[in-house]
C-alpha positions as CSV (number, residue, x, y, z in Angstrom):
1,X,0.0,0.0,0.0
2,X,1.2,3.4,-0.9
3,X,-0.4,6.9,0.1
4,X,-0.6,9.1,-2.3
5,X,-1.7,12.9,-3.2
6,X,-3.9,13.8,-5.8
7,X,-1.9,16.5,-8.1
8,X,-4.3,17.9,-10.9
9,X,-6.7,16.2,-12.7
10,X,-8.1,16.7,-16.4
11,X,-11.5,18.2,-15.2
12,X,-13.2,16.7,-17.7
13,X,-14.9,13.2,-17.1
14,X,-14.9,10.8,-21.0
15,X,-18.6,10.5,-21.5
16,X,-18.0,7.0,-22.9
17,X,-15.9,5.5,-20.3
18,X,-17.2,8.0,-17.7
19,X,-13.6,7.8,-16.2
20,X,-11.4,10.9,-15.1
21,X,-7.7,11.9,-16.1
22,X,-5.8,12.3,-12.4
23,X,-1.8,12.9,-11.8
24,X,-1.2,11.2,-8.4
25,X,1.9,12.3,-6.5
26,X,3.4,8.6,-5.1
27,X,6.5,8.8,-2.8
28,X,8.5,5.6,-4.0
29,X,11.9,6.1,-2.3
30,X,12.2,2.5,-2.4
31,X,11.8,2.1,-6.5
32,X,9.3,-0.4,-5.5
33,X,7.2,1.6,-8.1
34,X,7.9,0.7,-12.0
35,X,6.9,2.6,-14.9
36,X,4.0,1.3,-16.9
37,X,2.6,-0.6,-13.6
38,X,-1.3,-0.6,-13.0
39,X,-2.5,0.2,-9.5
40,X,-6.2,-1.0,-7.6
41,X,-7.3,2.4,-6.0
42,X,-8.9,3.5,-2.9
43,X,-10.0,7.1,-2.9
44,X,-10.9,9.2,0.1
45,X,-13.2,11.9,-0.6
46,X,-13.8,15.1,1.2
47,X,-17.7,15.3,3.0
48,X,-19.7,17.2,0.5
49,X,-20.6,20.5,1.4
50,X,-24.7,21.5,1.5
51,X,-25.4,21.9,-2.3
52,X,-29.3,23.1,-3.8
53,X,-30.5,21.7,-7.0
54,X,-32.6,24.2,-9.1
55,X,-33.9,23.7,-12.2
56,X,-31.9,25.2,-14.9
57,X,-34.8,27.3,-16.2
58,X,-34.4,29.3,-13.3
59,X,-30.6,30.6,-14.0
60,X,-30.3,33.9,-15.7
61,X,-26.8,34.4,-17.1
62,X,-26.3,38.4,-17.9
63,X,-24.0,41.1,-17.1
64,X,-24.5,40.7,-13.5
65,X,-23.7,37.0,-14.1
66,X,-25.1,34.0,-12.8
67,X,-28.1,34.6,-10.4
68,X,-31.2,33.4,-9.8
69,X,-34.9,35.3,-8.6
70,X,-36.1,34.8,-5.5
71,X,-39.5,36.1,-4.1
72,X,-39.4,37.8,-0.7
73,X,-41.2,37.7,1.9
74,X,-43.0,41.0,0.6
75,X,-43.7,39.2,-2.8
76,X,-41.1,41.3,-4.7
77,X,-38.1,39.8,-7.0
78,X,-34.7,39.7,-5.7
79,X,-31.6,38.5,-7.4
80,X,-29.3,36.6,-6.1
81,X,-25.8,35.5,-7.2
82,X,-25.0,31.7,-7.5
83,X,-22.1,29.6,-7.9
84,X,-23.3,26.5,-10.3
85,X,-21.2,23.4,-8.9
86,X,-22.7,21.0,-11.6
87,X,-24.6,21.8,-15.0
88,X,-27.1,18.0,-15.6
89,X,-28.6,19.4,-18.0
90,X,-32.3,20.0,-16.9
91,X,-30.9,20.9,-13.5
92,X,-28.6,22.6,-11.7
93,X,-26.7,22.5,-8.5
94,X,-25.4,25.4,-7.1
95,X,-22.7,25.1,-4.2
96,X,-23.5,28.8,-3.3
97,X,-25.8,31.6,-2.8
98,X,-28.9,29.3,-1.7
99,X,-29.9,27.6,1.2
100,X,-32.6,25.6,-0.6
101,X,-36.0,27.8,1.7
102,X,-36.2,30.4,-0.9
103,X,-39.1,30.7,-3.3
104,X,-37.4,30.5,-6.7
105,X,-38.8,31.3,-9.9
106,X,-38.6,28.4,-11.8
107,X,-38.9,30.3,-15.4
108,X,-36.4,33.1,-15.4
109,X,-37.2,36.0,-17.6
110,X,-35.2,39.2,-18.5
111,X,-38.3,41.3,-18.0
112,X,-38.0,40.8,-13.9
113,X,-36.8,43.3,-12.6
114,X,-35.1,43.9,-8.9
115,X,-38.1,44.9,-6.5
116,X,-41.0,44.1,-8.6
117,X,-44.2,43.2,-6.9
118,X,-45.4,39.5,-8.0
119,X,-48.1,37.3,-7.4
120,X,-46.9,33.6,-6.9
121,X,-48.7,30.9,-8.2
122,X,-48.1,27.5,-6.8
């Protein structure tokens, strides 16, 4: 067994393979390491951190850049600023900038504006 530290990785995962490029840092003092030898690997992984998963109708992607609108508590449109963690697709989760209690609006639209009174629908 050999501990090792993840270096860099290619930050892209092979949709067909669904693997991951990664540069591992292995201390071999010993040369008990070879060139060209394959390895069985045991990862530990950080606990995640609280994400939110929005759908990604909801993002709206300006000069502001990425935020989201919220409804107060006094029915009027706030923006928020996000940070996206993962794209899916049809959704998104965001590692930052919601705590997942807010009332989103799920169809973002460039006509709201910051402070406008809306009725929400459920």
């Amino acid at each position: 067994m050999f501990d090792a530290v993840v270096a860099r990785t290619s930050g892209t995962l092979d949709p067909t393979s669904r693997t991951l490029n990664t540069e591992v840092h292995v201390p071999n003092a010993k040369g008990e390491l070879l060139a060209g030898m394959y390895a069985q690997v045991e990862l530990e992984v950080a606990a995640t951190r609280s994400t939110v998963e929005i759908p990604a109708t909801a993002l709206v992607n300006d000069a502001a850049g990425l935020r989201v609108a919220i409804v107060d508590q006094d029915q009027r449109i706030r923006y928020r600023p996000i940070t996206i963690e993962r794209d899916t697709g049809a959704t998104l989760v965001v590692a930052s900038g919601l705590h997942g209690n807010e009332r989103l609006v799920r169809v973002a639209s460039a006509s709201l504006k910051e402070g406008q009174k809306v009725t929400v629908v459920r």
